[in-house]
ROVEXKOL-365140 format. One line per 3 residues: number of its first residue (from 1); their letters; for each residue x, z, y of N, C-alpha, C, O. Coordinates in steps of 0.1 Angstrom, whole numbers. Example, Ala and Ser with C-alpha at 12.3 -4.5 7.8 and 13.67 -1.06 7.14 Angstrom:
% ROVEXKOL-365140
1 = AS = 132,78,-57,123,78,-45,132,78,-33,142,85,-33; 128,71,-22,137,71,-11,129,79,0,134,80,11
//
This chain:
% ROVEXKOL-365140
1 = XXX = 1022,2385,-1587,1023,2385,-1573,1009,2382,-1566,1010,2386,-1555; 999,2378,-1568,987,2365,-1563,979,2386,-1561,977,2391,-1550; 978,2391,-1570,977,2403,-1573,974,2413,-1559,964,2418,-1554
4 = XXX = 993,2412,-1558,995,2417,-1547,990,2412,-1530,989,2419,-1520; 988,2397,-1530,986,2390,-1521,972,2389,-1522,967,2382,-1514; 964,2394,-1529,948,2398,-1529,947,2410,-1521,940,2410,-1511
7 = XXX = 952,2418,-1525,951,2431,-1518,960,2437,-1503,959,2445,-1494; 965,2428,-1506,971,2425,-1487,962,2416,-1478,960,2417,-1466; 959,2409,-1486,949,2402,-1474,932,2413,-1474,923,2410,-1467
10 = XXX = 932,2421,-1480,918,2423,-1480,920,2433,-1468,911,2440,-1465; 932,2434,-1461,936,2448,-1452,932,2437,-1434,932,2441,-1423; 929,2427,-1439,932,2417,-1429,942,2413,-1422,943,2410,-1410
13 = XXX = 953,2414,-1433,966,2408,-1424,967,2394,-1428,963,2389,-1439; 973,2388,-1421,975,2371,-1420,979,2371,-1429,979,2383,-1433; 985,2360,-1440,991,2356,-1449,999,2340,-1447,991,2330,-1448
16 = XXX = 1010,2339,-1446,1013,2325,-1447,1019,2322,-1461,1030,2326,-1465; 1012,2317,-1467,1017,2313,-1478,1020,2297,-1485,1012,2288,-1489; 1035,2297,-1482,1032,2282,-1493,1038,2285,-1507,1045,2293,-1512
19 = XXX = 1032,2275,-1511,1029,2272,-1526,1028,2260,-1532,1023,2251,-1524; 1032,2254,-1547,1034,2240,-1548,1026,2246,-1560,1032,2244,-1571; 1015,2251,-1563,1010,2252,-1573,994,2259,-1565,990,2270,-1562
22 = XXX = 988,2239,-1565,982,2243,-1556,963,2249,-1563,953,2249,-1557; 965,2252,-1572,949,2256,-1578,952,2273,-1576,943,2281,-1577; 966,2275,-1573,968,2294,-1567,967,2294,-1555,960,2302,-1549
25 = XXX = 972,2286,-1550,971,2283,-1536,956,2284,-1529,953,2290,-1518; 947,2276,-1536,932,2276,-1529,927,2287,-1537,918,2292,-1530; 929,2294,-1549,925,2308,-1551,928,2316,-1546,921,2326,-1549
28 = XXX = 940,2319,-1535,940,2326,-1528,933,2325,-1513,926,2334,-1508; 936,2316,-1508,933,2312,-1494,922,2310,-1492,915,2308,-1502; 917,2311,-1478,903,2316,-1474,907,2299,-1462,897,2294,-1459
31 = XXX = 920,2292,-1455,922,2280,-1452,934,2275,-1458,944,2282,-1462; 932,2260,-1457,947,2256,-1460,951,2240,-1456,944,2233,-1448; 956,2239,-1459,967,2228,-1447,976,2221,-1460,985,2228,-1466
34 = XXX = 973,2208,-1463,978,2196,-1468,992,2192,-1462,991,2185,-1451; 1002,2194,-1465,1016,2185,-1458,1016,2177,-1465,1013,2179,-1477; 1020,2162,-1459,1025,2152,-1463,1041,2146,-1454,1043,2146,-1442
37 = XXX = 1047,2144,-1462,1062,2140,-1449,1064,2146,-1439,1068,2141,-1429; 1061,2159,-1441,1065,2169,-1428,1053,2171,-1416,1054,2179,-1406; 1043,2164,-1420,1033,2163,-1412,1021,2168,-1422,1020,2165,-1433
40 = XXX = 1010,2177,-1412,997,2181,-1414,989,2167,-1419,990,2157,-1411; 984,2166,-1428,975,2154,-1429,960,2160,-1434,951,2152,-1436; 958,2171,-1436,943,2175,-1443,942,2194,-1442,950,2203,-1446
43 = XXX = 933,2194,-1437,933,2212,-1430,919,2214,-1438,915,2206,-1446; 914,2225,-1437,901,2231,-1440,901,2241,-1448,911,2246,-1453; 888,2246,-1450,885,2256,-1459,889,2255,-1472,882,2248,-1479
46 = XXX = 903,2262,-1478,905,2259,-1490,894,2254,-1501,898,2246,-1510; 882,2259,-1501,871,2260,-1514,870,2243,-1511,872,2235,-1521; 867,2238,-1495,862,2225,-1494,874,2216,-1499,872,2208,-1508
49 = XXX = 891,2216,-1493,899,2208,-1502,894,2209,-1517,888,2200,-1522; 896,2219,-1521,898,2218,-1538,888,2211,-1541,889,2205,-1552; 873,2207,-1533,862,2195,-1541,866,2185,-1536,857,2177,-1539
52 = XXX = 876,2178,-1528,880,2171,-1522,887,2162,-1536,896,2165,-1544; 879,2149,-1535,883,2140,-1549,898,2135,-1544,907,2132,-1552; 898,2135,-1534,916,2128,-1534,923,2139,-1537,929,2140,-1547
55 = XXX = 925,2152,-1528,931,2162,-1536,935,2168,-1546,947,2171,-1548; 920,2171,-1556,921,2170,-1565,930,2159,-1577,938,2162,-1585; 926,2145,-1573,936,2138,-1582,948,2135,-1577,955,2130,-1585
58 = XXX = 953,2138,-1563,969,2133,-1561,976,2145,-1564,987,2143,-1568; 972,2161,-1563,980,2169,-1557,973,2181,-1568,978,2192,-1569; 964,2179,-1573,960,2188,-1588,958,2180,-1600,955,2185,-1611
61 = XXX = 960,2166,-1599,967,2158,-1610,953,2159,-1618,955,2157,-1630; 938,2162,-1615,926,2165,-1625,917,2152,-1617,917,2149,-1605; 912,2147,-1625,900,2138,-1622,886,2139,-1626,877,2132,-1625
64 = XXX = 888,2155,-1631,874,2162,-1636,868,2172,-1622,875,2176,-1613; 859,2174,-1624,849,2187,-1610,857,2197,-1619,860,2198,-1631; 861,2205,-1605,865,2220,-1607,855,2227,-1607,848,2223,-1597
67 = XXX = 848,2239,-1613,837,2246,-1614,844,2259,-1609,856,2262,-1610; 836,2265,-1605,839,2281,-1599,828,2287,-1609,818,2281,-1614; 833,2302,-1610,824,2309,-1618,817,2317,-1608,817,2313,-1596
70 = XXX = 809,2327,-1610,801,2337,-1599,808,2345,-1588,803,2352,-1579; 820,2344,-1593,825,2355,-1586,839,2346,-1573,847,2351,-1566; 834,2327,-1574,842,2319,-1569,858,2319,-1575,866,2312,-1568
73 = XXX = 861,2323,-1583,874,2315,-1591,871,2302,-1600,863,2298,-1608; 882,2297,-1593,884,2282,-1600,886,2282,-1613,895,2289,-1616; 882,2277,-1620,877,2269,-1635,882,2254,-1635,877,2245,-1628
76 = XXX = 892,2251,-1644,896,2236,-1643,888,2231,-1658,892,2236,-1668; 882,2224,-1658,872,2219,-1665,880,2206,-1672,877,2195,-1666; 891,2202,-1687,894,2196,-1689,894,2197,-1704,896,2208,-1710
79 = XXX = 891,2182,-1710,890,2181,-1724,882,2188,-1733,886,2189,-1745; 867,2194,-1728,857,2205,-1736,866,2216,-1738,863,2223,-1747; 878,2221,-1729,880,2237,-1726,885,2240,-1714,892,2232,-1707
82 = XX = 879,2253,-1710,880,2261,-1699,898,2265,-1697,904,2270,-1707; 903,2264,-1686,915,2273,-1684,913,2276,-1669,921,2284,-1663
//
């Protein structure tokens, strides 16, 4: 599906997408928007959440730097291997 929603957005149509799987979620999105309790608590440029150290450890469960490769896909960087 992420597939499909690459190539729909590259048409420039909006996309609202939620998602509880959030390392797809900022690979896809170009912004994104933190809910907590029904409420907005954290907006910005997806790339900037995902370096965002609370983020990352409340809500991608990683306490390691996420690395992007050249082409900006996320790299989760845990235990001396790449996934």
């Amino acid at each position: 599906m992420s597939e499909a929603l690459v190539e729909i957005n590259k048409t420039d149509i909006t996309i609202l997408l939620v998602e509880q799987d959030v390392i797809t979620a900022f690979d896809l999105a170009d912004k994104a928007f933190v809910i907590e309790s029904g409420r907005v608590t954290t907006s910005g440029p997806a790339n900037d959440l995902a370096d965002d150290p609370r983020i990352r450890q409340v809500y991608m469960g990683i306490q390691c730097p996420i690395l992007r490769d050249r082409n900006g896909i996320f790299m989760v960087h845990t235990s001396g291997s790449m996934h």
